[in-house]
KEDREN-578809 format. One record per residue (C-alpha): residue in three letters; x, z negated, y. Coordinates in steps of 0.25 Angstrom, whole numbers, plus 5000, padded with zeros to 4 digits. Example, Ala and Ser with C-alpha at 12.3 -4.5 7.8 and 13.67 -1.06 7.14 Angstrom:
ALA504949694982;SER505549714996;
END
This chain:
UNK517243985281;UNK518143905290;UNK518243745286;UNK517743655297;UNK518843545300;UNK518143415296;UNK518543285302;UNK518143165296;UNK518343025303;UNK518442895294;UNK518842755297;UNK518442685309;UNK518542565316;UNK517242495312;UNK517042375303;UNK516542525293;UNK517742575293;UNK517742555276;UNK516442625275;UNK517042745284;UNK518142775275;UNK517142765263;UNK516242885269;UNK517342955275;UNK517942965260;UNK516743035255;UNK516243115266;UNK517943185264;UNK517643195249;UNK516443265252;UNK516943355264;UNK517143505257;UNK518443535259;UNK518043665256;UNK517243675271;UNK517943575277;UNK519443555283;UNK519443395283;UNK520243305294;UNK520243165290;UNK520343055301;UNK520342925298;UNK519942805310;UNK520742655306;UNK520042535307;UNK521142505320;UNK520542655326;UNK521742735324;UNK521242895322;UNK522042955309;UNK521943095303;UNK521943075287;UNK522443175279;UNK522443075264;UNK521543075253;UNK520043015253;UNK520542885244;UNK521242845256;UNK520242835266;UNK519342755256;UNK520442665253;UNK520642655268;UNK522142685267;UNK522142825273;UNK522642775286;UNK524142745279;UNK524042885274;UNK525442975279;UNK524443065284;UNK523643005296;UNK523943055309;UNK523542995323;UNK522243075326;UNK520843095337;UNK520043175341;UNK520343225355;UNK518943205365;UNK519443345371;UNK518443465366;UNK519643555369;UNK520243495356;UNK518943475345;UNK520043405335;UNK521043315329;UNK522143275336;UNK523143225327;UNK524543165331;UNK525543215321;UNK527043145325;UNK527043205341;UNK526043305342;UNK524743315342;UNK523743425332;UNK522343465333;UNK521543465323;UNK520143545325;UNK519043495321;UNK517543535319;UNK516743425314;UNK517143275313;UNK516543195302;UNK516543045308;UNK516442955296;UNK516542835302;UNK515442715301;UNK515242615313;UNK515942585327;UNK516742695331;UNK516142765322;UNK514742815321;UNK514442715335;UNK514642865344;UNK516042825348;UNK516742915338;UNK515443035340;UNK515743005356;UNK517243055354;UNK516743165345;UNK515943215354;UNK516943215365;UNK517743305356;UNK516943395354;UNK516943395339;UNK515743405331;UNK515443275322;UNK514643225311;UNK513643135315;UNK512843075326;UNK513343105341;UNK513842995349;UNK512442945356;UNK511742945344;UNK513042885336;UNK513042765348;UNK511442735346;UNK511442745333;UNK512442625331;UNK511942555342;UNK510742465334;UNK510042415348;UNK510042555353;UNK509642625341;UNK508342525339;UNK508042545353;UNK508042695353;UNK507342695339;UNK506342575343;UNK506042665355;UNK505442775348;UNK504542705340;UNK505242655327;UNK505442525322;UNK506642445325;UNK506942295322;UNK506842195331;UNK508042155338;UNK508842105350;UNK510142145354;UNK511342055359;UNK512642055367;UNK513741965366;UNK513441935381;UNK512041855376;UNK511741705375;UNK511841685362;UNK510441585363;UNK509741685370;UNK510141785359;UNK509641685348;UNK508441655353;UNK508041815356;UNK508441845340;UNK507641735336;UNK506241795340;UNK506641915329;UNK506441825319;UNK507341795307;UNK508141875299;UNK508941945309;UNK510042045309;UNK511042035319;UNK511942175321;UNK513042225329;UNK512342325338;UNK513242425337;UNK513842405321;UNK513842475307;UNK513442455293;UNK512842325296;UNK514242265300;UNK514042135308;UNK512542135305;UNK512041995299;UNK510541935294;UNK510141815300;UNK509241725297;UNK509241615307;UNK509941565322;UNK511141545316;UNK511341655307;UNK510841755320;UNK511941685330;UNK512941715318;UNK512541835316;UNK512541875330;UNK514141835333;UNK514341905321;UNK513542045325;UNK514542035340;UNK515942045333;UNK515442175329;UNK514742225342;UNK514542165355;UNK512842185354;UNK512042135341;UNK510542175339;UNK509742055331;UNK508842135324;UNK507342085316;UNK507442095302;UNK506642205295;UNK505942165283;UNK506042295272;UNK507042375269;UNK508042475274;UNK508042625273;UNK508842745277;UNK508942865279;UNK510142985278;UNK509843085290;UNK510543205291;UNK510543315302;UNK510443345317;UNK509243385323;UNK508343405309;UNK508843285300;UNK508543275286;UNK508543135280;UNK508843115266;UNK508143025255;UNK507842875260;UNK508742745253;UNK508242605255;UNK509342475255;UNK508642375245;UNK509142235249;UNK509642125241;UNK510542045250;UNK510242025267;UNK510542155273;UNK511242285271;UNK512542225277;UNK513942305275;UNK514242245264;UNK513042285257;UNK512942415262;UNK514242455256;UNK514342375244;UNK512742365239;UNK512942245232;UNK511342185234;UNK510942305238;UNK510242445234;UNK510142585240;UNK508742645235;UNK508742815237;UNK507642845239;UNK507042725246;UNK505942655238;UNK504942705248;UNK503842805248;UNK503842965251;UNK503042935267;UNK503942805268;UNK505242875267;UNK504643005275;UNK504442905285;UNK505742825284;UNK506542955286;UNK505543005299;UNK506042865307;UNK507442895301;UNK507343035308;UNK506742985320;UNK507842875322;UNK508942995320;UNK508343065329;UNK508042965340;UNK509642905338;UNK510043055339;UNK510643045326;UNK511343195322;UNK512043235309;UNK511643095300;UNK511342965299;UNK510742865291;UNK509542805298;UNK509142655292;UNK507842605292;UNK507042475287;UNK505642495279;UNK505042355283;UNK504042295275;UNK502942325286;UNK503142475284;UNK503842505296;UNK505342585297;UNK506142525305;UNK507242575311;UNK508842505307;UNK510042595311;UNK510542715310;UNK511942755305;UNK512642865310;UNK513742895300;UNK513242815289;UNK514042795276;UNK514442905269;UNK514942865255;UNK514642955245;UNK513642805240;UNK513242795255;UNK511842805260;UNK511742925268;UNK512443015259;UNK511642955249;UNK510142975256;UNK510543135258;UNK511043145243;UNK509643085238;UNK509143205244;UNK509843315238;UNK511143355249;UNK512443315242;UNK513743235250;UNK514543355254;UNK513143435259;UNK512943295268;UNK514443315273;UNK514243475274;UNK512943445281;UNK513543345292;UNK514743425297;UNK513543555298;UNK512843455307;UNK513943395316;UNK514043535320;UNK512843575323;UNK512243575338;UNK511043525332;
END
């Protein structure tokens, strides 16, 4: 059987650009080298392209782009070419690719901009297409299109930096305290913060706009956070459900990555008809975003019973610790049959 050509993307020029080169690093250890030729291009925090041809300690040690082997590289948008180009000294080489693996978290990354050349390309990719990538990211737009067919959003109202600054204030207010204040359009809780009163909010708000330019104040949910791992095209499957236990504020990026004063229960300490019903909404929203190949859909079970609808992640974490591999494993596929599984996908018409 012929080897596919793999191309995974790491790096990135978001504030997740650590957490890229995590996943990236296990999804390459867990690639079969037996089915799978492997290109290795790496994205610096600056946006240069570089293909990597170093070992998988450098890239977690985020040292790979000093390695002698990286060469100036893109994707061409012409379908004529469906590869690499790669400058070496004065000329130019073509790889051919089949499948691209972006592993990339955040802006630029899983926001459709990335899946917006791909698809000029012509290449098959892993993951969500670029409409679906775009809403997904977008938090207002999601919760509209979610909200519009019946399911349970928070509260919220949505900023520009264009808006009076009172006006803004007193609109929030009538949420009701606590508040979460986010970046519209931002990953893994970067440039989200709690508040708890006026001043906190109008902190919080100049805070969310250095890292977008539109913030949605959003109700707090009183409950707890579940998600769920969903896998596949037009028949997903959805693996086992986890649940964040709480100690500290909120799942922030710190916390999500570190688990100081907080705790991961898989399976989630809810009933058998809870969980069916937790992973029905999950399927909906994947469905009603136009999620393909994977995400993770994350959800709160407030105290009153209902499922309300948070975010969804298109490429989530991928650490061999990380959630979504994590919630398939619970229920029974292995790593490599997750990786073995996605690359199928990406190629399907499905």
């Amino acid at each position: 059987m012929d080897k596919k050509t793999i191309a995974v993307l790491f790096g990135g020029c978001s504030g997740e650009y650590d957490v890229s080169l995590s996943s990236a690093a296990a999804v390459i250890e867990n690639l079969n080298t037996d089915k799978y030729d492997l290109v290795l291009i790496g994205i610096t925090q600056e946006g240069s392209w570089l293909r990597y041809r170093g070992n998988i300690e450098d890239i977690r040690n985020d040292c790979w782009h000093t390695h002698p082997s990286c060469t100036p590289s893109f994707f061409s948008p012409s379908r004529e070419v469906k590869g690499l180009i790669e400058l070496v000294r004065t000329e130019f080489r073509v790889t051919p690719i089949d499948v691209v693996f972006p592993v990339l978290h955040g802006k630029y990354g899983e926001d459709g901009t990335l899946q917006g050349l791909l698809e000029l390309s012509g290449i098959p990719f892993v993951g969500c297409d670029m409409l679906s990538s775009a809403l997904c990211m977008d938090k207002e737009l999601a919760h509209k299109l979610v909200k519009a067919e019946g399911i349970d959003t928070a509260r919220s109202l949505t900023v520009y930096k264009r808006e009076r600054m009172e006006e803004v204030l007193s609109a929030a207010q009538s949420l009701g305290f606590p508040l979460f204040v986010k970046p519209a359009r931002s990953g893994s809780s970067l440039g989200i913060t709690k508040v708890h009163n006026m001043k906190e909010l109008a902190s919080g708000i100049e805070h969310a706009f250095t890292h977008d330019n539109k913030v949605v104040i959003e109700q707090n949910i009183d409950g707890f956070e579940v998600g769920c791992a969903v896998l596949g095209n037009s028949d997903p499957m959805i693996g086992v459900v986890d649940e964040i236990e709480l100690n500290g504020h909120f799942f922030d990026y710190s916390e999500k990555y570190s688990l100081n004063s907080s705790k991961i229960h898989l399976p989630a300490r809810i009933n058998e008809d809870t969980a069916s019903k937790v992973k029905e909404t999950a399927l909906s929203i994947y469905k009603i975003l136009g999620c393909r190949g994977f995400a993770r859909v994350d959800m709160f079970m407030a105290t009153d019973g209902r499922i309300v609808f948070n975010e969804v992640n298109t490429i989530p974490g991928f650490t061999s610790s990380s959630r979504y591999p994590n919630m398939l494993q619970a229920s029974g596929m292995t790593y490599a049959y997750i990786l073995d599984k996605l690359l199928e996908l990406a190629a399907a018409e499905d």
